[in-house]
Each structure stands twice: as C-alpha cells, then as structure tokens.
C-alpha positions as CSV (number, residue, x, y, z in Angstrom):
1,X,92.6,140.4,105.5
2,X,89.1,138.5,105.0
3,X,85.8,140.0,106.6
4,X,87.7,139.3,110.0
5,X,90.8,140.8,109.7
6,X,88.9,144.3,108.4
7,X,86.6,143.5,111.3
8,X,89.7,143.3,113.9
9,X,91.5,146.6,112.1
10,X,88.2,148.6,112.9
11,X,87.6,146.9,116.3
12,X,91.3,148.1,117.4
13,X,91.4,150.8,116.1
14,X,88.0,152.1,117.0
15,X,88.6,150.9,120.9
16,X,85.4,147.9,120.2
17,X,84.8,144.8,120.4
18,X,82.6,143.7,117.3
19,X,80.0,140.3,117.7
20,X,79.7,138.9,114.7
21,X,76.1,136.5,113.8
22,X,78.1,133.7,111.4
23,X,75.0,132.5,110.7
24,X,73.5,136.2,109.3
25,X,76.7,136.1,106.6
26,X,75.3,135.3,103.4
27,X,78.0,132.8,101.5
28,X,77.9,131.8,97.9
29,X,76.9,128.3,96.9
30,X,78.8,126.1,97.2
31,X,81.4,127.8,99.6
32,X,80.9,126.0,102.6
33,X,81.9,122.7,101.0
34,X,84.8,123.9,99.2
35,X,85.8,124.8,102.7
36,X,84.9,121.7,104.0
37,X,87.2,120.0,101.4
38,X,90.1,122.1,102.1
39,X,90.1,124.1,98.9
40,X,91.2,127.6,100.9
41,X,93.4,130.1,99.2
42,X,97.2,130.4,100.9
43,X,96.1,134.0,102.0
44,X,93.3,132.2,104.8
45,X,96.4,130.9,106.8
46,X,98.4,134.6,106.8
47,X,95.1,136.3,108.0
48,X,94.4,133.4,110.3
49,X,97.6,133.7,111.7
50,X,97.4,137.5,111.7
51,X,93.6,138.0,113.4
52,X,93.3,134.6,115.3
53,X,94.9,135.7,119.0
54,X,92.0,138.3,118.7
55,X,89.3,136.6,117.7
56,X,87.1,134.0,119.8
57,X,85.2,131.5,117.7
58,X,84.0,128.7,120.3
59,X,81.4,126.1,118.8
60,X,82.1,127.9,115.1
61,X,82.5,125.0,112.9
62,X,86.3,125.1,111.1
63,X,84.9,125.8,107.4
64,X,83.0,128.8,108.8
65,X,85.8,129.8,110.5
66,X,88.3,129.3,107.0
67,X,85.6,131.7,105.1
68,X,85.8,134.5,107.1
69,X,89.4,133.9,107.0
70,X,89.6,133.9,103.4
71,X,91.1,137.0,101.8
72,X,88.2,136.8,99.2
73,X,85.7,137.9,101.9
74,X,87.6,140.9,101.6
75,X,85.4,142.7,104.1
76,X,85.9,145.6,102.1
77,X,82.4,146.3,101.9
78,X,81.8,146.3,105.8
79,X,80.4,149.1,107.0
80,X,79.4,150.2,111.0
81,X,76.1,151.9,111.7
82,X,74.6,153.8,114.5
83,X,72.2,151.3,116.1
84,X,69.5,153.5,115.4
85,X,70.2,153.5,111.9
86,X,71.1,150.1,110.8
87,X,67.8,148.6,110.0
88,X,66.9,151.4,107.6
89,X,70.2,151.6,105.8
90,X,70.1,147.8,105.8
91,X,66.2,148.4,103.9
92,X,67.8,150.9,101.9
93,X,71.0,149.2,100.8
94,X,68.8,146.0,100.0
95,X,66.8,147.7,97.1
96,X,69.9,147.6,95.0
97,X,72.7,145.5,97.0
98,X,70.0,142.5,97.7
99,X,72.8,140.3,100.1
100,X,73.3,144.0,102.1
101,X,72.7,142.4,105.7
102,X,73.4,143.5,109.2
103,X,75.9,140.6,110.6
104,X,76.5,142.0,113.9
105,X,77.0,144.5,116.9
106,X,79.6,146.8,117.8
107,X,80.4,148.1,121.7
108,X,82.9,149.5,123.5
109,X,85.8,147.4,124.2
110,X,87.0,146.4,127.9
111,X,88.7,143.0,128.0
112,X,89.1,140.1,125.8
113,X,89.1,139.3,122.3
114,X,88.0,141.7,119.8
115,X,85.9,140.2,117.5
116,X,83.5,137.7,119.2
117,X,81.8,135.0,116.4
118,X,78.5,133.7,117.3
C-alpha cells in the first residue's frame, strides 16, 4: 500500500482524517531523484490508483507524491499516538530507531479527503 495507503486503511477505518508534514518524512538518499527520473516500482501506480480519490496533495511536488506512493514505504512501521504522548515516545523510539519521527496529526473525520499531505 506505501506509507499512504496504510495511512488511508487507518484513517477509514478509525473514522479520521490523518495530516501528513511531507517535509518531516525522512527519505533515503538519493530517493527523491530516482523519483524524479521515473525509476518507480509498478506497485506505486496500483496504490496510487487505490488511495488517490482519498488523498489531497495540492502544491506536493509529483516525486514526493510517487514516494509515498511507493509500496517500499510500506508504512508498516506507522504508528498513531495520543497527542500527549507522541513527543516522548518519539524521544524514546529515537534512542534505538534514530529516523523514528512524528510526520503528522490525526482528528476526527467530517468531510473530505482522508489523508491531507502538507
């Protein structure tokens, strides 16, 4: 699914709309410009196709866009946090997972798209 199909899965499924901070998502070198030069696994277009009617992305440049796409952000790792707790799990987790990050916000969903990229 990529970091935002999981994203949409536990947006939908957990009634919320998730805001995600593109530019708090820490990429391996060298990804962006094998982005930029179209070297994207096949799986990108099925999640894009899958997630996209969900997802709002306005002024996200395309290659950002195609990594969080990609299957191989697998998302798997994604985790959601009371607010209260996120910054010290986020110090905790970064002791011996140093790219642990928070990348965004969860509310309560009303209208619109699910997952919201900023």
């Amino acid at each position: 699914f990529g970091l935002l199909g999981h994203s949409l899965e536990m947006a939908r499924g957990g009634g919320a709309t998730v805001v995600i901070e593109s530019g708090n998502i820490p990429f391996l070198p060298g990804v962006r410009a094998l982005a930029e030069m179209g070297l994207l696994p096949e799986g990108m277009y099925r999640n894009r196709k899958y997630a996209e009617p969900f997802v709002m992305a306005d002024g996200i440049p395309l290659e950002i866009q195609d990594t969080l796409y990609d299957p191989q952000t697998s998302g798997g790792l994604l985790i959601a946090v009371d607010p209260n707790d996120a910054d010290a799990l986020a110090e905790t987790m970064q002791k011996t997972v140093p790219d642990a990050c928070r990348i965004g916000t969860v509310s309560e969903y009303s209208n619109g798209p699910h997952i919201i990229l900023h």
